[in-house]
Every structure is written in structure tokens, then in C-alpha cells.
ROLUM-60890 format. One record per residue (C-alpha): residue number from 1; residue in one letter; x, y, z. Coordinates in pm, 1 decimal, decimal comma. Layout:
! ROLUM-60890
<seq: NUM | type: a | u: X | v: Y | w: Z>
...
This chain:
! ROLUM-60890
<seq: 1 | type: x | u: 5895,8 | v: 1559,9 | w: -95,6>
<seq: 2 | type: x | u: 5811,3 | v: 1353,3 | w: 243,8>
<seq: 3 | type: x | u: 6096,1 | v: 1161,9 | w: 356,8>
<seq: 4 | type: x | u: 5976,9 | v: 827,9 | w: 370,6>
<seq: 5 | type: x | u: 5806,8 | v: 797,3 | w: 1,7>
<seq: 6 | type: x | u: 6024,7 | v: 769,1 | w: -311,3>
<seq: 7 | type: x | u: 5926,8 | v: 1033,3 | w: -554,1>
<seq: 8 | type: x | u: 5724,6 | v: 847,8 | w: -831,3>
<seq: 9 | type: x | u: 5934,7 | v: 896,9 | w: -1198,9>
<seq: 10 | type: x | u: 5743,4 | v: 1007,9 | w: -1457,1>
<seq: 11 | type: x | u: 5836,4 | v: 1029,4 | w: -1877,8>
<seq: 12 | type: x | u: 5627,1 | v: 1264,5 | w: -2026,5>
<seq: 13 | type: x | u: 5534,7 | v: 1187,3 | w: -2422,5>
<seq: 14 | type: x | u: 5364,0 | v: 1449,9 | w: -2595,7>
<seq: 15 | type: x | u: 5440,3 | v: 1552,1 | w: -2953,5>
<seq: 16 | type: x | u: 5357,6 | v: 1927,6 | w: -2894,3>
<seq: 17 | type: x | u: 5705,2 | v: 2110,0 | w: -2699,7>
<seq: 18 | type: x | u: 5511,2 | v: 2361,4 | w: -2607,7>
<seq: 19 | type: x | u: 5287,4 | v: 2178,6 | w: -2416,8>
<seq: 20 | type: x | u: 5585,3 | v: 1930,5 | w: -2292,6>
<seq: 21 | type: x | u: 5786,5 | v: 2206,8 | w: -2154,1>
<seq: 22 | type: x | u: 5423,5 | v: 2346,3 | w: -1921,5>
<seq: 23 | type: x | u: 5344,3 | v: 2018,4 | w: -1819,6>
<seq: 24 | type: x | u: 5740,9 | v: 1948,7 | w: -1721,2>
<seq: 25 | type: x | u: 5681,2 | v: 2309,1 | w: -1527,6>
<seq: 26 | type: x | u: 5360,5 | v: 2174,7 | w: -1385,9>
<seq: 27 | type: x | u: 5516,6 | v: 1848,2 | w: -1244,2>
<seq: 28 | type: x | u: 5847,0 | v: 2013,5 | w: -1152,8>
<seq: 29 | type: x | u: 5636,7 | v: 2218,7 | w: -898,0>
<seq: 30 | type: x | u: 5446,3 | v: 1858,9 | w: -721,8>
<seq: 31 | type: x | u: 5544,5 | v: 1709,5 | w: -428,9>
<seq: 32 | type: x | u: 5702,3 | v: 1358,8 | w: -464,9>
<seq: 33 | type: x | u: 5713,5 | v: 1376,2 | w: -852,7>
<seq: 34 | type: x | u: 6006,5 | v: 1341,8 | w: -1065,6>
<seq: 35 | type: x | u: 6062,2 | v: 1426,1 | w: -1419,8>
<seq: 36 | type: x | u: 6320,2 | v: 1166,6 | w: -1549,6>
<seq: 37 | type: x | u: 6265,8 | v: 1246,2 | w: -1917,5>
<seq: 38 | type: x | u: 6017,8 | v: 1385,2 | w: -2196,3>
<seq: 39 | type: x | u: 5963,8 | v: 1232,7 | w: -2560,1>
<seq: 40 | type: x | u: 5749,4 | v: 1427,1 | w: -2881,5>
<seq: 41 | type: x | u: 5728,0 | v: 1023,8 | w: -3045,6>
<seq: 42 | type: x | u: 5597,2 | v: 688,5 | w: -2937,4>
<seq: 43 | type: x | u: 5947,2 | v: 591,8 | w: -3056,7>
<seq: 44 | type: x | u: 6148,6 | v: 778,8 | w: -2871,1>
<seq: 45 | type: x | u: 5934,4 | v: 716,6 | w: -2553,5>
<seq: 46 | type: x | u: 5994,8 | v: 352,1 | w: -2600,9>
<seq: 47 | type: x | u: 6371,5 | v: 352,5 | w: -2629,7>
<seq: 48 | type: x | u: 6364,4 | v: 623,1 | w: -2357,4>
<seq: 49 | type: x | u: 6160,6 | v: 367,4 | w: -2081,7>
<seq: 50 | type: x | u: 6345,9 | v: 56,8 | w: -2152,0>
<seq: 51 | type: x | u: 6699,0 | v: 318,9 | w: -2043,1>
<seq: 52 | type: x | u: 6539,6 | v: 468,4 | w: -1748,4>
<seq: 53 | type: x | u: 6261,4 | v: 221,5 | w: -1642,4>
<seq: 54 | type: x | u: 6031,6 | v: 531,7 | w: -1498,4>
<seq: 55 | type: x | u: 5742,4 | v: 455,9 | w: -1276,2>
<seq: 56 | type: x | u: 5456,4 | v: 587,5 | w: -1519,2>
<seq: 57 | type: x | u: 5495,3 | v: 738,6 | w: -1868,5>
<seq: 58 | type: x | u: 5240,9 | v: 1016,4 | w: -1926,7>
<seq: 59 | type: x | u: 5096,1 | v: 952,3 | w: -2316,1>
<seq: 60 | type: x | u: 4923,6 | v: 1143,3 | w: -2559,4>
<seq: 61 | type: x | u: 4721,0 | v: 991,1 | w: -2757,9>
<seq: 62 | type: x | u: 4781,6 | v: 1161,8 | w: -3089,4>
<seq: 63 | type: x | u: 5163,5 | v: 1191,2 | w: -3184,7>
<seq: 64 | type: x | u: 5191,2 | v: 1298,1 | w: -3535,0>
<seq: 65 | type: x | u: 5469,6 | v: 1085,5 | w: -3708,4>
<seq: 66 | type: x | u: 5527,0 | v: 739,6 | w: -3631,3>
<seq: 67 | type: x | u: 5344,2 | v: 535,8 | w: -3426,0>
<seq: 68 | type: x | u: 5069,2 | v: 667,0 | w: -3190,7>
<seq: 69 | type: x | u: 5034,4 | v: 663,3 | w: -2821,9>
<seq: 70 | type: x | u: 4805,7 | v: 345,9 | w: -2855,3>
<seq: 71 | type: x | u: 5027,3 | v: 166,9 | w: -3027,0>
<seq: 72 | type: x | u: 5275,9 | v: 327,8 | w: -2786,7>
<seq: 73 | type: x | u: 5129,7 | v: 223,1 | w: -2473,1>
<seq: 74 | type: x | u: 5067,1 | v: -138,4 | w: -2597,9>
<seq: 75 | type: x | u: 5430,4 | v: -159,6 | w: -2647,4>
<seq: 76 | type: x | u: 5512,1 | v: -18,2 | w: -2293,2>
<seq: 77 | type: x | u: 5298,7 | v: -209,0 | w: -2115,2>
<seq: 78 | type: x | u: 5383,2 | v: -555,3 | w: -2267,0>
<seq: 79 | type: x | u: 5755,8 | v: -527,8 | w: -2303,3>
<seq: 80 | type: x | u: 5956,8 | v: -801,6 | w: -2098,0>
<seq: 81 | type: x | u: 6104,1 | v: -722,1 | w: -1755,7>
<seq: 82 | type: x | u: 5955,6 | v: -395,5 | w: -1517,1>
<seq: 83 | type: x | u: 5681,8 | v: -218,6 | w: -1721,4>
<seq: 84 | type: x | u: 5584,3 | v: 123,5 | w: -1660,7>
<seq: 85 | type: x | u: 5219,5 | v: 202,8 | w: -1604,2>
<seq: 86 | type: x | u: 5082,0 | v: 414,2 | w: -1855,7>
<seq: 87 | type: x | u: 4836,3 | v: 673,1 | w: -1733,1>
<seq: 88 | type: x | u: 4685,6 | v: 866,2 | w: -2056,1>
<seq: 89 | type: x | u: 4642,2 | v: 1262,5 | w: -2061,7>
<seq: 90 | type: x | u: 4468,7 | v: 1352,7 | w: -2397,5>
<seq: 91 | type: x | u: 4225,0 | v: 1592,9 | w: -2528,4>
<seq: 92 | type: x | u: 3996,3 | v: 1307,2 | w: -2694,1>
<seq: 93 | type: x | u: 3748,3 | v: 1183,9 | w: -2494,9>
<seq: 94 | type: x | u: 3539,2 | v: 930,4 | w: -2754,8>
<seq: 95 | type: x | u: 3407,2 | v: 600,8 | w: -2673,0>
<seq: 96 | type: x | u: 3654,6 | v: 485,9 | w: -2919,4>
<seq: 97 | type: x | u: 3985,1 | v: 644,5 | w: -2770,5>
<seq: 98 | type: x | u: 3880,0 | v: 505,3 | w: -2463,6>
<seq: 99 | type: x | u: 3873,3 | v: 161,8 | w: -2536,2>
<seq: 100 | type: x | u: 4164,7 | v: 126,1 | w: -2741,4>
<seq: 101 | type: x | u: 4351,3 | v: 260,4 | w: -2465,4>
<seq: 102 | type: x | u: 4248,1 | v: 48,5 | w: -2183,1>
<seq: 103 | type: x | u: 4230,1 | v: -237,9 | w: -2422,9>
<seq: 104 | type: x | u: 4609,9 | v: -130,4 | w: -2530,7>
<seq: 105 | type: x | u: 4737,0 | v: -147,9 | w: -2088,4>
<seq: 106 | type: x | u: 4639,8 | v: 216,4 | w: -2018,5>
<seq: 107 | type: x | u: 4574,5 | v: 231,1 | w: -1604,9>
<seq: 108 | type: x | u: 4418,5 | v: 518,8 | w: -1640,2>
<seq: 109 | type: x | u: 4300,0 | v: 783,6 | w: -1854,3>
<seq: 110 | type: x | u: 4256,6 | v: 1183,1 | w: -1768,9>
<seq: 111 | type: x | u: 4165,7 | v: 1475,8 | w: -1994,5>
<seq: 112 | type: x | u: 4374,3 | v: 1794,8 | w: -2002,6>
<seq: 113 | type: x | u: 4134,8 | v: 1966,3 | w: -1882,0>
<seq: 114 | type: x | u: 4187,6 | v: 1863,2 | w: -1599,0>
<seq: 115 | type: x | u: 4319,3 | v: 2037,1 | w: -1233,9>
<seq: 116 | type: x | u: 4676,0 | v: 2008,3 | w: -1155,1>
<seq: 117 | type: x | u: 4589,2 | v: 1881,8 | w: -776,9>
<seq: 118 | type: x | u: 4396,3 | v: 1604,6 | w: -982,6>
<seq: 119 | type: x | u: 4697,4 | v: 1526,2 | w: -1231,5>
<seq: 120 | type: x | u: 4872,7 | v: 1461,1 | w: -940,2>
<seq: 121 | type: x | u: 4678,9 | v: 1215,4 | w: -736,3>
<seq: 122 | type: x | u: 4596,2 | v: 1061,8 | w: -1075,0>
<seq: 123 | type: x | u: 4967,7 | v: 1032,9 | w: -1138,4>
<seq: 124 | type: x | u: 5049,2 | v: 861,5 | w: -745,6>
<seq: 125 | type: x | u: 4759,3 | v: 596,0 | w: -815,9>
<seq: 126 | type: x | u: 4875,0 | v: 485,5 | w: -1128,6>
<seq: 127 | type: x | u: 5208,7 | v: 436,7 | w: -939,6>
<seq: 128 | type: x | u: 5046,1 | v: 197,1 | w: -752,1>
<seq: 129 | type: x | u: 4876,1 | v: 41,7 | w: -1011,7>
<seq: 130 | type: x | u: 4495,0 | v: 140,3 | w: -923,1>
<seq: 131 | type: x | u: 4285,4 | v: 207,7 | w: -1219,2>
<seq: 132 | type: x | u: 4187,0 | v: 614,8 | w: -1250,5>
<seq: 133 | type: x | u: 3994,3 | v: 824,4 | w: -1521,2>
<seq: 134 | type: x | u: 3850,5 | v: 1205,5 | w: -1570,7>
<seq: 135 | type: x | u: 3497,1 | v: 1227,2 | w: -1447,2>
<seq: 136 | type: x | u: 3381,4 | v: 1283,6 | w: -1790,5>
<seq: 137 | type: x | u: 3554,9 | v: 969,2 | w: -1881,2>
<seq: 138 | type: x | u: 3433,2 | v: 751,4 | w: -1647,2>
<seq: 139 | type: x | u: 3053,0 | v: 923,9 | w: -1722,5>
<seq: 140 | type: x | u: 3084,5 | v: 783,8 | w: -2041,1>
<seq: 141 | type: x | u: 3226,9 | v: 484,2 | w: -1921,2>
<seq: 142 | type: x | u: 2902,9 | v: 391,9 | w: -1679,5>
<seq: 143 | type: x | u: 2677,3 | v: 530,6 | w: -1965,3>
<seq: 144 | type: x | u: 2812,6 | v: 293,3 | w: -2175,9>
<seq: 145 | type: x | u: 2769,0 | v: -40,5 | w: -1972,2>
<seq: 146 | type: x | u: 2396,0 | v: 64,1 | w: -1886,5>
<seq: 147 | type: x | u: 2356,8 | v: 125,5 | w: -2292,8>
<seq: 148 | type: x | u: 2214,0 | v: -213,6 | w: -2464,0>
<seq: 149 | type: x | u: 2419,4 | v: -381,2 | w: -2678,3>
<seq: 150 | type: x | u: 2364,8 | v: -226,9 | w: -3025,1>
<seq: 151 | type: x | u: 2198,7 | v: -489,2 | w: -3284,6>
<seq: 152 | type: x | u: 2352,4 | v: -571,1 | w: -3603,5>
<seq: 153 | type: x | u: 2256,4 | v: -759,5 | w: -3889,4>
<seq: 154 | type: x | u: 2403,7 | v: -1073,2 | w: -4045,3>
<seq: 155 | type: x | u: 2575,3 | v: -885,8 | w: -4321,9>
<seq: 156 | type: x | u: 2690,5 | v: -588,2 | w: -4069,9>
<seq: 157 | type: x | u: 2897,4 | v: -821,7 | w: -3861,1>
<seq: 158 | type: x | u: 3033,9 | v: -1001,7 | w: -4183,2>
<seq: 159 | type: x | u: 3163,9 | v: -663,0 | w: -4263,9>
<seq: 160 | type: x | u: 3284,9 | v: -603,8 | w: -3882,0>
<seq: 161 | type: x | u: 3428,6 | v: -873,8 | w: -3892,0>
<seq: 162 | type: x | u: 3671,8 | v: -824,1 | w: -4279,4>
<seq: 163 | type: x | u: 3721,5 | v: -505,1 | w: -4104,0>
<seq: 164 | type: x | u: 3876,8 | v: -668,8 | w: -3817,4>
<seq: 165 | type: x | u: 4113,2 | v: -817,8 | w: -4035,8>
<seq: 166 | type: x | u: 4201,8 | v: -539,6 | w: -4195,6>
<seq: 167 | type: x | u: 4067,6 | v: -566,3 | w: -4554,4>
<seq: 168 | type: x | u: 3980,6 | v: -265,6 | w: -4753,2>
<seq: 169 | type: x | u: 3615,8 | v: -173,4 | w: -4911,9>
<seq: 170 | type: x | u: 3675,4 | v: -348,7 | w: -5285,1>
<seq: 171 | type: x | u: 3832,7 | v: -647,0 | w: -5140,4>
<seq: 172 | type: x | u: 3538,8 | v: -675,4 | w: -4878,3>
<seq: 173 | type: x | u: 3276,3 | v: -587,8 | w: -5180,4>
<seq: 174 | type: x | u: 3394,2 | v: -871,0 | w: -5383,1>
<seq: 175 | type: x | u: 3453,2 | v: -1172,2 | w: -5065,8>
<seq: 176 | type: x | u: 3071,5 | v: -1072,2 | w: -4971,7>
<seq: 177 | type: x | u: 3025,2 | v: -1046,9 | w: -5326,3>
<seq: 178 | type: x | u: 2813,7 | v: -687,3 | w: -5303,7>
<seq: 179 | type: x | u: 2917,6 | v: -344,8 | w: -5439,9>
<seq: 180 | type: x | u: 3143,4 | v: -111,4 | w: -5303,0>
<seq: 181 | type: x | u: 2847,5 | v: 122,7 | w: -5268,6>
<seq: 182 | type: x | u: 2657,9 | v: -105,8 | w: -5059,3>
<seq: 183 | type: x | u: 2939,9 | v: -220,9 | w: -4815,9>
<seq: 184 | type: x | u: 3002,0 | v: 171,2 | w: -4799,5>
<seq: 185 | type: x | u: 2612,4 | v: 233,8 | w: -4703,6>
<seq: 186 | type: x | u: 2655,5 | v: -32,5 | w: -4451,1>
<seq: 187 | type: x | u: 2963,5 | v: 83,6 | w: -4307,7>
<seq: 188 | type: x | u: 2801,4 | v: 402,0 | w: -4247,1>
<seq: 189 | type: x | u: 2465,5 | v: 205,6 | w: -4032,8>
<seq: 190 | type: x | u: 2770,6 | v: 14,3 | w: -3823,9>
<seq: 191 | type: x | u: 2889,6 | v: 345,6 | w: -3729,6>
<seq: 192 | type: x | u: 2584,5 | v: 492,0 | w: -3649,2>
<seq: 193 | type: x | u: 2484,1 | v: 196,6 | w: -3417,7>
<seq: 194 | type: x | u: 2817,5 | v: 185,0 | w: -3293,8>
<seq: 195 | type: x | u: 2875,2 | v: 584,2 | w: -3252,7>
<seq: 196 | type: x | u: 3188,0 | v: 593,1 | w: -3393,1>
<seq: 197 | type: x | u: 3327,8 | v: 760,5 | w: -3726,5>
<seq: 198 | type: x | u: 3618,6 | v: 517,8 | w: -3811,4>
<seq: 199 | type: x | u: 3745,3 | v: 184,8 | w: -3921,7>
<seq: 200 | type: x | u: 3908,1 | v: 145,7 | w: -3605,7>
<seq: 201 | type: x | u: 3671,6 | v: 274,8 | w: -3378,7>
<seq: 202 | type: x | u: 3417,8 | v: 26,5 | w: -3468,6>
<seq: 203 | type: x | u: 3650,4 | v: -254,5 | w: -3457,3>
<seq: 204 | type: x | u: 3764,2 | v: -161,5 | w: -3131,8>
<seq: 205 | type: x | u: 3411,5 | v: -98,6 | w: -2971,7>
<seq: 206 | type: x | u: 3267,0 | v: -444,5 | w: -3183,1>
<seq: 207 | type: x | u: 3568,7 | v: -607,5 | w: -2944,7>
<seq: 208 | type: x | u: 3489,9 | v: -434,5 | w: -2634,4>
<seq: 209 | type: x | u: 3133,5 | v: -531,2 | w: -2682,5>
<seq: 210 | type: x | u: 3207,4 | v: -851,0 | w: -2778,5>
<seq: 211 | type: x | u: 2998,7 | v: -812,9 | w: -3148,0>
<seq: 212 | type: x | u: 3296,6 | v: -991,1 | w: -3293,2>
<seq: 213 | type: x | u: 3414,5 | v: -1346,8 | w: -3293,1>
């Protein structure tokens, strides 16, 4: 640890021990990184950051029971008072994933893939607040913007947009007045145009791309 920097304080939230306890071994070995806590649920990473007010909280994605590390990092990052940053460290790598979590107040977003000298740089700039994904990340990212907007139809943004609200498949079949068969055939062309596979993937790319009201 230098003299003159402040080691930055990192919760770690990951609902897997196994792979808590080599990341806390990982981290306990950087320079200028300290450990202040680990959670296995969004919940317990929340009450955990508003006791210690850490500098970033390290989030998994996918956290089995309760809420997930979207939801988790939306919380974080909007709660009154000091918020941490939240830098992401998942396996999942979709165009969906992605966008939830910047949409949700991620700063930055790295794959476990990824090399521990990397980890830790990514780690210090979300400290300071500067934006920072896995190469393969922010591949898909570019890719993405240079990609034309997808085309829908009339009736696929309807849909998009009950979706958006949350309504299920019979209660969107009978507002549109159509068959449950038919909104089903369409919901499969809005995720083929949007290259996702679920409910809230397309919602969350029809925001990002602004296909939505």
C-alpha cells in the first residue's frame, strides 16, 4: 500500500462462497485494496453498504434468492447520502445484461474472465468514478451503436410497449384484442430483431434504443 493513497474499500456480493472466499484471496493479495465485507444476497449487500459505506461494491449479476444484482445495484446507487460505485464482475456478457446494468448505475462492468492485474485497475477507476468495461464488453458495446436501429411494426411496439408495463400474454391478447398464439408468434419476431430471449431483455434494449415511448 503507498503511503499517500487511501486503500479503496471494496464489498464483495456474490452468491457462490466458493467463489467469494478466491476473489477475497485475490483482493487480499492487491496493493491499496481493502476487503471491508462480502455478501451471497442483494439484501444483505444493501444493509451491509449503508453500515460500512465502502468505496465500490463488487456485484454479481445473478444471486439466486431474493433480489438480483440489478435490482441490487439500482438500490446502491440511488440510496440517499454517499453511494458506493458499483463496478459489475459477472459471467454474462449479453446485450441485455449490459444494459440493465448501466441503465441500473453500474460504472463499470468486467467479465470473470478476466486478469487479476485488470480487476484491479478496473476496481481503482471505478473508485474514482470513471466508466470501465471487459474488452469483450465494450466490443459489443461499439458493435451495437454502429448496428441500425432494428424496425418494428405497429403491432410489435404495441406489444413492447404492454410488456413494458408488465402485463402478461392473455391480458395483452385480449387489450390488442388478438390470440395468445399470435402475440406469442410476435413476441418471438421482437426477440429476434432485438437479439434477446426474454421479457426483460427486450424491454430493456426497446429503452436503451429508445423503441419505446
Amino acid at each position: 500500500m503507498t503511503p499517500d493513497r487511501a486503500p479503496v474499500r471494496i464489498l464483495v456480493c456474490d452468491d457462490h462462497a466458493v467463489v467469494r472466499a478466491g476473489l477475497l484471496a485475490l483482493l487480499d493479495s492487491a496493493p491499496d485494496i481493502e476487503v471491508v465485507a462480502e455478501a451471497g444476497t442483494g439484501e444483505e449487500a444493501l444493509a451491509l453498504a449503508a453500515k460500512l459505506t465502502p468505496d465500490v461494491v463488487l456485484m454479481d449479476l445473478q444471486l439466486g434468492e431474493g433480489i438480483d444484482g440489478v435490482e441490487t445495484t439500482r438500490r446502491l446507487t440511488s440510496a440517499s447520502g454517499t453511494s458506493p460505485h458499483v463496478l459489475v464482475l459477472t459471467t454474462y456478457d449479453t446485450d441485455a445484461d449490459i444494459t440493465r446494468a448501466v441503465e441500473a448505475g453500474a460504472t463499470g462492468y468486467l467479465l470473470k474472465a478476466e486478469r487479476p492485474d485488470e480487476l484491479f485497475a478496473a476496481i481503482h477507476a471505478a473508485a474514482e468514478g470513471r466508466p470501465v468495461l471487459s474488452a469483450p464488453v465494450a466490443g459489443r458495446v461499439m458493435a451495437n451503436l454502429r448496428r441500425p436501429r432494428p424496425t418494428l411494426t405497429d403491432r410489435e411496439r404495441d406489444i413492447l410497449a404492454q410488456l413494458a408495463r408488465g402485463i402478461g400474454n392473455r391480458d395483452i391478447a385480449r387489450t390488442l384484442y388478438i390470440s395468445e398464439a399470435t402475440v406469442k408468434t410476435h413476441l418471438r419476431r421482437i426477440y429476434g430483431k432485438l437479439g434477446v430471449d426474454t421479457r426483460a431483455g427486450a424491454v430493456a434494449v426497446a429503452k436503451e434504443q429508445r423503441l419505446l415511448p
